[in-house]
C-alpha positions in Angstrom: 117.0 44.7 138.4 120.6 44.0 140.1 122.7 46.6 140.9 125.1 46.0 137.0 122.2 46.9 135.7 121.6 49.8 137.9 125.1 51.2 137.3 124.5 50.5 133.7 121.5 52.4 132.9 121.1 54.7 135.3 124.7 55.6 136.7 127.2 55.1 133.8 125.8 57.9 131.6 126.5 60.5 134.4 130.5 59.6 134.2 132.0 61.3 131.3 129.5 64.6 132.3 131.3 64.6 136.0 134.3 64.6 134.3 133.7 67.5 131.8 132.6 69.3 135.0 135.8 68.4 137.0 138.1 69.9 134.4 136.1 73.0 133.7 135.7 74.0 137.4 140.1 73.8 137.1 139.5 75.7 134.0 137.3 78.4 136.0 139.9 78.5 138.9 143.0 79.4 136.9 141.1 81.7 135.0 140.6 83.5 137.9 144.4 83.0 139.3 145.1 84.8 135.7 143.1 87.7 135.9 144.0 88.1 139.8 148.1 88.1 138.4 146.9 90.4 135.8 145.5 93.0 137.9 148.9 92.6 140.2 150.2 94.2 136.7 147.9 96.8 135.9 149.2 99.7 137.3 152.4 99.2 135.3 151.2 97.8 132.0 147.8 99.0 131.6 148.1 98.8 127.9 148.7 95.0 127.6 146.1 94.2 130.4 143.8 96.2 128.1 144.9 94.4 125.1 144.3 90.9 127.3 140.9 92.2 128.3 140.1 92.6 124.0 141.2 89.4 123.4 138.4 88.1 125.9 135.3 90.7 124.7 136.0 89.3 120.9 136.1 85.9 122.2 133.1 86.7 123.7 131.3 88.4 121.0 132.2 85.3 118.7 130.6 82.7 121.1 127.8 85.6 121.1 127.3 85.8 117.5 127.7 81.8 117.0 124.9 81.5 119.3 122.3 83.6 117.8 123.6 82.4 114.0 123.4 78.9 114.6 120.1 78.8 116.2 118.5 81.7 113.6 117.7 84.3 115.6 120.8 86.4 113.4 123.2 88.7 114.4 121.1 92.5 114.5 124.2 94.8 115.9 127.3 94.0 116.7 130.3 96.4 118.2 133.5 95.5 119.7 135.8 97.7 121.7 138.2 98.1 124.4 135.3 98.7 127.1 133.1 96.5 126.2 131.3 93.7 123.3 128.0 94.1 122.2 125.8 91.7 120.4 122.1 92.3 119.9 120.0 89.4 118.1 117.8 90.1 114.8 114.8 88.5 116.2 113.3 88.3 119.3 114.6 85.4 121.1 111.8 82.6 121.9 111.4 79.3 122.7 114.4 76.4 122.3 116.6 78.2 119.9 116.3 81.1 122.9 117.6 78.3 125.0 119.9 77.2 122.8 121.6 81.0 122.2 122.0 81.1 126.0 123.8 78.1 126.4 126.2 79.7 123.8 126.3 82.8 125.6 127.2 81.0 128.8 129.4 78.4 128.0 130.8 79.5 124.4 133.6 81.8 126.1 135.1 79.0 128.2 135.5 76.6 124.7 135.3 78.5 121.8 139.0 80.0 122.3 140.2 76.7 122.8 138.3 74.8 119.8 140.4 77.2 118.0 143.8 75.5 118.8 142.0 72.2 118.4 141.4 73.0 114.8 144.9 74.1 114.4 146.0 70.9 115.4 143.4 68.2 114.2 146.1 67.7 111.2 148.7 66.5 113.9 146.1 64.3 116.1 146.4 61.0 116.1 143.8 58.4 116.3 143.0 57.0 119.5 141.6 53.8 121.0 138.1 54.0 122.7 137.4 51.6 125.8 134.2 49.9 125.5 132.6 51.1 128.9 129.0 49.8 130.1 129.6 51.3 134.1 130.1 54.2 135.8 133.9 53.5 136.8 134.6 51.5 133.0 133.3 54.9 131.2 135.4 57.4 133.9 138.2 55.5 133.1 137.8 55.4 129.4 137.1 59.3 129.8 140.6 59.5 131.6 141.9 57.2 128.9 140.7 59.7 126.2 142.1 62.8 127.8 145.2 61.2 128.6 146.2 60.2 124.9 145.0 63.9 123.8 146.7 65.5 126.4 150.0 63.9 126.1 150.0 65.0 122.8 148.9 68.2 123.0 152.2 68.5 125.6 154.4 67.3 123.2 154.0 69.6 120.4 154.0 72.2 123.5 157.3 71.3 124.3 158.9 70.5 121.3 158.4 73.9 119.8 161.3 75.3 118.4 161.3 78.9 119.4 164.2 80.1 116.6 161.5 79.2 114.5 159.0 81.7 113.6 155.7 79.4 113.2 156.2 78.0 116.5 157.2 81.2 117.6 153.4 82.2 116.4 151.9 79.3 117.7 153.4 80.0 121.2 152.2 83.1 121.3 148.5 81.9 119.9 148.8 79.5 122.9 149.3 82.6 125.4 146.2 84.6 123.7 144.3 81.9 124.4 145.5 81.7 127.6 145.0 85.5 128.0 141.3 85.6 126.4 139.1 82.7 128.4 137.5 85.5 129.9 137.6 89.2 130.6 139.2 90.8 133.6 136.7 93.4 133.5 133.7 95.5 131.3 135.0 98.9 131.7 131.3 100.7 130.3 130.2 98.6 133.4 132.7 99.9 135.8 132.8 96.9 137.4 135.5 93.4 137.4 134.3 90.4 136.1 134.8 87.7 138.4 134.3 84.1 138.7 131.3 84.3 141.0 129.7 86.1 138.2 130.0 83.4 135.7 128.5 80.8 138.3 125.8 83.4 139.4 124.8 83.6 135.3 124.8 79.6 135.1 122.9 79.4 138.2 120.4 82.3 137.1 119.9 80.2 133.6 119.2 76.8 135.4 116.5 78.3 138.1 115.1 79.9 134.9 115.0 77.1 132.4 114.1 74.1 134.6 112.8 72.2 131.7 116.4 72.7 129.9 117.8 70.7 132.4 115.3 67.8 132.0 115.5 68.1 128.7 119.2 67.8 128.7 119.3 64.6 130.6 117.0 62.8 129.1 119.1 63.9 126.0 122.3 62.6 126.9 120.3 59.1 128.5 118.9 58.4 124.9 122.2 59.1 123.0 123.9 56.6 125.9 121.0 53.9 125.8 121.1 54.0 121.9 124.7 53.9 121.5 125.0 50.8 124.1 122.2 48.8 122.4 124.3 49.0 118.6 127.6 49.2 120.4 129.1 51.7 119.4 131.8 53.1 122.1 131.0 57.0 120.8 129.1 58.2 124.2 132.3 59.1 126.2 134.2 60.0 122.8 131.8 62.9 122.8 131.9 64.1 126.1 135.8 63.8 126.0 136.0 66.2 123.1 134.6 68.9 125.5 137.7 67.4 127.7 140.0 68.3 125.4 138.9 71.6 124.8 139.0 72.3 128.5 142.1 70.9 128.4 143.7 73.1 126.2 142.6 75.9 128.0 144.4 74.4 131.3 147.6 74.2 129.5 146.9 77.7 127.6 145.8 79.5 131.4 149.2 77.9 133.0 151.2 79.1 129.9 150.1 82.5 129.8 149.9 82.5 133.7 153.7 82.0 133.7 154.1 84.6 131.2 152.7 87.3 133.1 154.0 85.8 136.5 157.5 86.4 135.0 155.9 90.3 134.2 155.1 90.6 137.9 158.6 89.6 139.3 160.1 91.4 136.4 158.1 94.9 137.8 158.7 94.3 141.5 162.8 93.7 141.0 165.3 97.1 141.7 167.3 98.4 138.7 168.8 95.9 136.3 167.7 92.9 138.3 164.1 93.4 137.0 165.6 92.0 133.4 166.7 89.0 135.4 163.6 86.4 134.0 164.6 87.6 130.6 168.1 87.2 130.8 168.1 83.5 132.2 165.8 82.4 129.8 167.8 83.7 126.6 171.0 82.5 128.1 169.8 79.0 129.3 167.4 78.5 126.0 170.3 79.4 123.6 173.1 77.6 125.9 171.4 74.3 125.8 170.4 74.7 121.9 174.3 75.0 121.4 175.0 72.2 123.7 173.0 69.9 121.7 173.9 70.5 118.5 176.5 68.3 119.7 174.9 65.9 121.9 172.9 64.6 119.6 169.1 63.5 121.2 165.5 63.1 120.1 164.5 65.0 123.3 166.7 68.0 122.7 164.0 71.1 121.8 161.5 69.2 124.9 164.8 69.4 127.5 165.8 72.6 126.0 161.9 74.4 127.1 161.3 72.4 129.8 165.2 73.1 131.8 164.9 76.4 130.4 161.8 77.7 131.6 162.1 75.7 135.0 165.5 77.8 135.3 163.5 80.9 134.8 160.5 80.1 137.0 163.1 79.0 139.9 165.2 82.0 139.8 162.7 84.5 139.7 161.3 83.1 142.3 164.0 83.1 144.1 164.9 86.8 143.8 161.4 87.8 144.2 161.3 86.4 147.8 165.0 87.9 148.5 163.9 91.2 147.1 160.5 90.9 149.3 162.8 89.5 152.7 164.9 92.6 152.2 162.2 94.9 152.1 160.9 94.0 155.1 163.8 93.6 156.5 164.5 97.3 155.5 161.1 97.7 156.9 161.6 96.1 160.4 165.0 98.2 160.4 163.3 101.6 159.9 160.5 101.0 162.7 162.8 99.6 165.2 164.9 103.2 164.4 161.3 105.1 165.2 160.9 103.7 168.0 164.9 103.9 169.1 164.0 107.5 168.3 160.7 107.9 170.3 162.3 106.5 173.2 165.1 109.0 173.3 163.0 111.4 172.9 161.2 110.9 175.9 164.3 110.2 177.7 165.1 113.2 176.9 162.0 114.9 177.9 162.1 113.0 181.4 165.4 114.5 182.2 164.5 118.0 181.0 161.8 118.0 183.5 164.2 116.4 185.5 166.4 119.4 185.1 164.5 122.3 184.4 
């Protein structure tokens, strides 16, 4: 067998799962940049960080409660509240559809939110052209090829939404929940934060337990490939980019809702009136450049319009945040050099009153 064949059979089917991996372990790490900006916030806006942390326990009971419904084990308890989600299965859980539930339980939080937004939009996706893809680097490339079609889209209806009106206003703020609910910050009943080493430690827990899953799962996803190559049908990456996409949309959704509490932040550590500053240079810019093309006409006005506006926003704050920062510890530096002025005269003084009894 020469090494086509090789790369064929043995290497190509691993391709579109290494990319599903790639984008979920970005997916992991900007969940965790959100929930490290959220508890930045807490102290001042408990309430919404709460109301954040919700969002992520009913996500979490849904992937929950989809796992032990579709497998048959059936939903026995279920209760939901600001502390914590709780799902207990009808039957005792055995065998494959046991596996099957876990999997849910594992890996339903990080795509069920997003599947949400996919369905949402599956009206306004277009069709897309599948590579045909028989080695390792054809079917990563196809991969990227699917991803980069969804994704492009998914951008532009993100930044052609037209915030005076009140659909895309919802759908914006779906985007941010979605954002906001990949995961919780923390189980309260628990005491404890939810981090991402926790996640990993679950995943790696399930594996060491469930060897033959693994196998299983393998030889699974070899058999689709080998069956799919031999009628030729290009369908094998089509499936594994669908999990893409999902993670995808989470990406965007994390960054979106990242910005949005980012802003929050800046907004909490900026004196006086200057703390309305993100708010005030988004409204002015966003309604300035709305004006200024309803004259200059152009089929990129509501994309220019988010994208300048928010980049103005992002920039400034940023901006004032590290003047406000420089001048505290400037103010800082200012102060202990005083202390120590002070000390030293002090002892000055002390030397010259022994000096001069």
């Amino acid at each position: 067998m020469d090494i086509s064949a090789l790369d064929t059979f043995l290497v190509a089917p691993l391709a579109p799962l290494a990319g599903v991996i790639l984008f979920w372990s970005i997916q992991l790490l900007m969940a965790e940049g959100l929930k490290t900006l959220l508890r930045e916030i807490w102290d001042n806006h408990r309430a919404f960080c709460r109301f954040s942390n919700f969002v992520a326990l009913l996500f979490q009971a849904v992937s929950h409660m989809l796992g032990y419904t579709l497998t048959g084990i059936g939903v026995g308890e279920f209760s939901l509240s600001i502390r914590n989600a709780k799902v207990l299965p009808k039957k005792e859980k055995k065998g494959f559809p046991s596996i099957l539930a876990n999997i849910f339980l594992l890996f339903g939080p990080f795509f069920i939110p997003s599947l949400i937004l996919f369905l949402i939009l599956l009206p306004f996706t277009p069709g897309m052209s599948i590579m045909k893809c028989y080695t390792f680097s054809t079917a990563l490339v196809s991969f990227g090829s699917l991803l980069q079609q969804y994704g492009m889209n998914f951008l532009t209806i993100i930044v052609n939404l037209d915030l005076f009106n009140p659909f895309h206003l919802m759908f914006l703020i779906a985007v941010i929940l979605i954002g906001l609910g990949i995961r919780p910050s923390f189980i309260e009943d628990e005491e404890r934060k939810y981090r991402m080493i926790d996640d990993l430690a679950k995943i790696r827990d399930f594996f060491i337990s469930h060897p033959k899953s693994i196998l299983i799962f393998f030889v699974s996803i070899y058999i689709l490939f080998y069956i799919l190559y031999f009628l030729k049908l290009p369908y094998y990456v089509l499936i594994f980019s669908f999990f893409g996409w999902l993670s995808l949309i989470s990406i965007v959704s994390l960054l979106i809702a990242s910005l949005f509490v980012f802003l929050i932040m800046v907004s909490d550590r900026l004196p006086s009136f200057k703390k309305y500053l993100p708010l005030i240079v988004f409204v002015l810019s966003y309604i300035s450049l709305r004006v200024t093309f309803t004259f200059i006409r152009t089929d990129m006005d509501l994309a220019i319009t988010n994208i300048v506006s928010s980049s103005l926003t992002f920039v400034s704050s940023t901006i004032a945040l590290k003047m406000e920062l420089d001048r505290q510890k400037l103010r800082e530096g200012l102060q202990s050099l005083k202390k120590v002025k002070e000390k030293k005269i002090d002892a000055e003084d002390g030397e010259e009153n022994k000096k001069n009894p």
